[in-house]
Structure formats: structure tokens, C-alpha cells
N, C-alpha and C positions, 0 to 999 in steps of 0.2 A: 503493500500500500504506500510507498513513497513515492515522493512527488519529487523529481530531478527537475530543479529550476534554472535556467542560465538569462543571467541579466546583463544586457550590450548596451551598447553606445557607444557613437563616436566620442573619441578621445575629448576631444575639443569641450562638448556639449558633456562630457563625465567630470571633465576642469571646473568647466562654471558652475554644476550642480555641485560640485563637492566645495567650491568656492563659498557658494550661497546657503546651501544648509548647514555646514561647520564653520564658517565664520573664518576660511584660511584665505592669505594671499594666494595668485598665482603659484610659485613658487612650491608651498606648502603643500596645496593641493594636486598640483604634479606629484610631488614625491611621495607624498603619502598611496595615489592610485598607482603610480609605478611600483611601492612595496607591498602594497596586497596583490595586484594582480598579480607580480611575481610569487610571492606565498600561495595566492591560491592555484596558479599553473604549477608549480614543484608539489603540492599536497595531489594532485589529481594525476600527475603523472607517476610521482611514485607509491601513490596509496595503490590506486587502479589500472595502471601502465597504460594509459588512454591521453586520446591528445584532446585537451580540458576544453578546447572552443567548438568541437564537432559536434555542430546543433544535434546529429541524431541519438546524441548518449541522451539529451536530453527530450523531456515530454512538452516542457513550456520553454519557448527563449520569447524576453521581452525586452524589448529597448526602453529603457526605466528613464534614457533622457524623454525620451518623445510622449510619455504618457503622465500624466499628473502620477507621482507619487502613492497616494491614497489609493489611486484605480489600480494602481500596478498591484499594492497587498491586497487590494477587492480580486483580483483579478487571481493570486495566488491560491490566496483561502477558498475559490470557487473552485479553482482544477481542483485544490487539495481532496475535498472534498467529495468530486466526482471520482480520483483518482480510487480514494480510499472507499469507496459503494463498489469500484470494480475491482478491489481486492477479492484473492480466494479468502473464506472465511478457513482458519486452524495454521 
């Protein structure tokens, strides 16, 4: 019943939103998306030896710059939800 979610955007448009929701300069907010998305590409490659951007590992890929925030987790918790109805049940 898990729900494999992959969240994009362009770089540019992942700057300003991290700019504008954490309150970082430019600067800041480069480096900080440049250390998670490295952390989270190194976790996916050697937890699951898979190349971490190939939308078909995942069920949902949503560009989180292009959609209001809010609609994106509306939009999570509703796969989640249908995801987990078509789980096998045991």
C-alpha cells in the first residue's frame, strides 16, 4: 500500500520557492537544494540501486513549483488513499 511520490521542478522555479517559503537568499537556497537533492539521489541509488529520477519507479510525479503547495498534499493524500483501497489486504 505505499504510495512512491516524486516531486520536480525546474531548478530555477525550486530557487524561488525555496527562497520564499524559508526565508533564504539566493545563494542559501541553491545550496541547500543542491545538498538534499544530492542526499536524496545517493539514498535511492544505494538503498535501491535505481536511478532516483525514472518517473516509472514512481506512481505520482508532481511538479510542486507549478501547483499551489496545498493542492500538491490534497493531491498526495488523495493517491495515498486510493493507492492504499488497492492494496492486497494480509
Amino acid at each position: 500500500g505505499v504510495l512512491c511520490v516524486l516531486l520536480v521542478g525546474p531548478h530555477e522555479a525550486r530557487v524561488r520557492q525555496a527562497m520564499r517559503l524559508h526565508g533564504l537568499d539566493r545563494r542559501a537556497a541553491e545550496h541547500q537544494l543542491d545538498v538534499n537533492d544530492e542526499a536524496r539521489l545517493s539514498y535511492v541509488r544505494r538503498h535501491y540501486n535505481r536511478h532516483p529520477e525514472e518517473p516509472t519507479h514512481y506512481h505520482l510525479v508532481i511538479d510542486s513549483t507549478a501547483i499551489d503547495l496545498d493542492e500538491v498534499v490534497d493531491l498526495v493524500v488523495h493517491a495515498s488513499k486510493a493507492r492504499r483501497s488497492q492494496a492486497p489486504v494480509g
